[in-house]
LOZARO-374531 format. One line per 8 residues: number of its first residue (from 1); their letters; for each residue x, y, z of C-alpha. Coordinates in nm, 4 decimals. Each point is the difference from the previous one (the first is absolute). Last residue first. Example, Ala and Ser with C-alpha at 12.3 -4.5 7.8 and 13.67 -1.06 7.14 Angstrom:
<atoms>
2 = sa = 1.3670:-0.1060:0.7140 | -0.1370:-0.3440:0.0660 $
</atoms>
This chain:
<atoms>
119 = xxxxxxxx = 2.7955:-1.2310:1.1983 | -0.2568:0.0035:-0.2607 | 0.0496:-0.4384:-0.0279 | -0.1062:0.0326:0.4141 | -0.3201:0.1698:-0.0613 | -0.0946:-0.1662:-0.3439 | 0.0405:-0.3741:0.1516 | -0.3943:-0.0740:-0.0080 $
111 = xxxxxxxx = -0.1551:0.1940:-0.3105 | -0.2099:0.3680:0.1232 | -0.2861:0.0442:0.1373 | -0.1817:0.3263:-0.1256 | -0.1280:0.3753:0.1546 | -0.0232:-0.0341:0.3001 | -0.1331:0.3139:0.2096 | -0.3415:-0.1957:-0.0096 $
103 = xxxxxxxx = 0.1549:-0.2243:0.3066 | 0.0878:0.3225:0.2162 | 0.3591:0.0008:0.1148 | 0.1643:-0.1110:0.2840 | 0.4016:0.0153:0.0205 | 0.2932:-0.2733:0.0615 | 0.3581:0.1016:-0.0162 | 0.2461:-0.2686:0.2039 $
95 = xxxxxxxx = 0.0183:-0.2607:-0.3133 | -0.0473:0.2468:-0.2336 | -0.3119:0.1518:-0.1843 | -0.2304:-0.2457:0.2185 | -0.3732:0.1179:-0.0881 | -0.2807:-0.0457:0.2831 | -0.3327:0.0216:-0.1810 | -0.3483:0.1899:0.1207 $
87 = xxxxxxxx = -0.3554:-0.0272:-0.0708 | -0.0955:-0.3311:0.0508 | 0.3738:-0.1076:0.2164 | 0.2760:-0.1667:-0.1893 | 0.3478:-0.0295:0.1591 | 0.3670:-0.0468:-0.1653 | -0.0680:0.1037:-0.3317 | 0.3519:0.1016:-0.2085 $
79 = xxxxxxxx = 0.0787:0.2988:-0.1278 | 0.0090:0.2712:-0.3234 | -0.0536:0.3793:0.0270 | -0.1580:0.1419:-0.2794 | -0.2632:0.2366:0.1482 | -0.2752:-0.2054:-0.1243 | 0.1819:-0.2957:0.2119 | 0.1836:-0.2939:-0.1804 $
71 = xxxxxxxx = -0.0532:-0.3105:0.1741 | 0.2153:-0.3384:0.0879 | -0.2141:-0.3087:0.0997 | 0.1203:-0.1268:0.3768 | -0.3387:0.0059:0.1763 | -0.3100:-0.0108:-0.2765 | -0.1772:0.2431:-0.2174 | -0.2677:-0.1921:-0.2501 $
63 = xxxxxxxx = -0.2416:0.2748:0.1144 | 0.1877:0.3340:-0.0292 | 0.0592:-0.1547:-0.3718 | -0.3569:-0.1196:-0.0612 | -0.1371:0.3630:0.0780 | 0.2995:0.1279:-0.1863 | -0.1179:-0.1735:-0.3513 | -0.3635:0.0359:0.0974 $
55 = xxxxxxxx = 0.0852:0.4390:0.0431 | 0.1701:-0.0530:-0.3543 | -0.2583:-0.1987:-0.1431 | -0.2353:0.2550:0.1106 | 0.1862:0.2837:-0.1428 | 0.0080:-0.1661:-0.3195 | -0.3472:-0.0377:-0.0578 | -0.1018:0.3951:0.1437 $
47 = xxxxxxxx = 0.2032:0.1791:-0.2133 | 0.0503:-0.0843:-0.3860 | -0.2144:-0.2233:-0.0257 | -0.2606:0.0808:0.1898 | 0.0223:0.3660:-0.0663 | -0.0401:-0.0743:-0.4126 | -0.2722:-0.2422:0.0718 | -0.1483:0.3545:0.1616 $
39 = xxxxxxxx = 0.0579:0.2230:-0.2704 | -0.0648:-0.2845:-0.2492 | -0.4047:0.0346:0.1764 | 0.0470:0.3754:-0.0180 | 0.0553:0.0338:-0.3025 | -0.3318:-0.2416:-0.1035 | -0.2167:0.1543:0.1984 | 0.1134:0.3597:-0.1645 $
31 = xxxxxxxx = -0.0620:-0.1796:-0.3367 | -0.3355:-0.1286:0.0981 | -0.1251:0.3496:0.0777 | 0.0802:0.1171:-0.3203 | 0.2246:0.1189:-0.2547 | -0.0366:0.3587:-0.1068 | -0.2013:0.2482:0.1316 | -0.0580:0.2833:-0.2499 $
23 = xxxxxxxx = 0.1057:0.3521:-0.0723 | -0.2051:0.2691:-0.1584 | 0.0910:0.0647:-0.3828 | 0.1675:0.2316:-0.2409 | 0.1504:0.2514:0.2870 | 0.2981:-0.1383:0.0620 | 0.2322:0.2991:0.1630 | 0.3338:0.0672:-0.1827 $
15 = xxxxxxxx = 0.3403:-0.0993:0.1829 | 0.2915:0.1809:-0.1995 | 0.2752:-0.2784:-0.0767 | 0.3758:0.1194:0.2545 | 0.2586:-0.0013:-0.2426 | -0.1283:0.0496:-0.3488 | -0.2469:0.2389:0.1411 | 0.2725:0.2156:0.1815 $
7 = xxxxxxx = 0.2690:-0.0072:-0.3398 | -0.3002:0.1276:-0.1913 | -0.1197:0.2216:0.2493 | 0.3531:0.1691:0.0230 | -0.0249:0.0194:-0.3880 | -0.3064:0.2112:0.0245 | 0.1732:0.2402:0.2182 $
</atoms>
């Protein structure tokens, strides 16, 4: 039996209560400030900074749109703008295809000539 204890101790240690003295704060108030202060420069950098460029990035996308630039949509499919309205943007897939789509449904502009070198 005693060797089964052995074997059990050497495994798993034995936890044994501390008894020799009360515990104690440690650190302070100015080292929660501080965490939480690289907490949050941590969140704008990593987060909220390049989220905004992002939204700024399609803002002045959806903004520089004009008749005739060729579009890739958030769902992937690929045309040319025929008509422009504030909210809304006529895409010509083929020459007798045309459908309406919501302008913050696209997703980047793509190089003149990339529609007809894909087919």
């Amino acid at each position: 039996m005693n060797f089964m204890n052995d074997i059990v101790d050497f495994l798993i240690s034995p936890a044994y209560a501390d008894t020799a003295a009360p515990a104690t704060q440690q650190g302070g108030g100015f080292s929660l400030v501080l965490m939480t202060g690289i907490f949050i420069l941590f969140m704008y950098f990593v987060v909220w900074r390049p989220q905004s460029k992002r939204a700024k990035e399609q803002r002045d996308l959806l903004g520089s749109l004009a008749k005739g630039d060729e579009v890739v949509t958030a769902g992937g499919i690929l045309g040319k703008i025929s008509k422009i309205n504030d909210n809304y943007v006529h895409l010509a897939l083929t020459d007798s295809v045309e459908i309406m789509i919501q302008k913050s449904s696209i997703a980047g502009a793509l190089p003149k000539g990339t529609l007809k070198s894909i087919n």
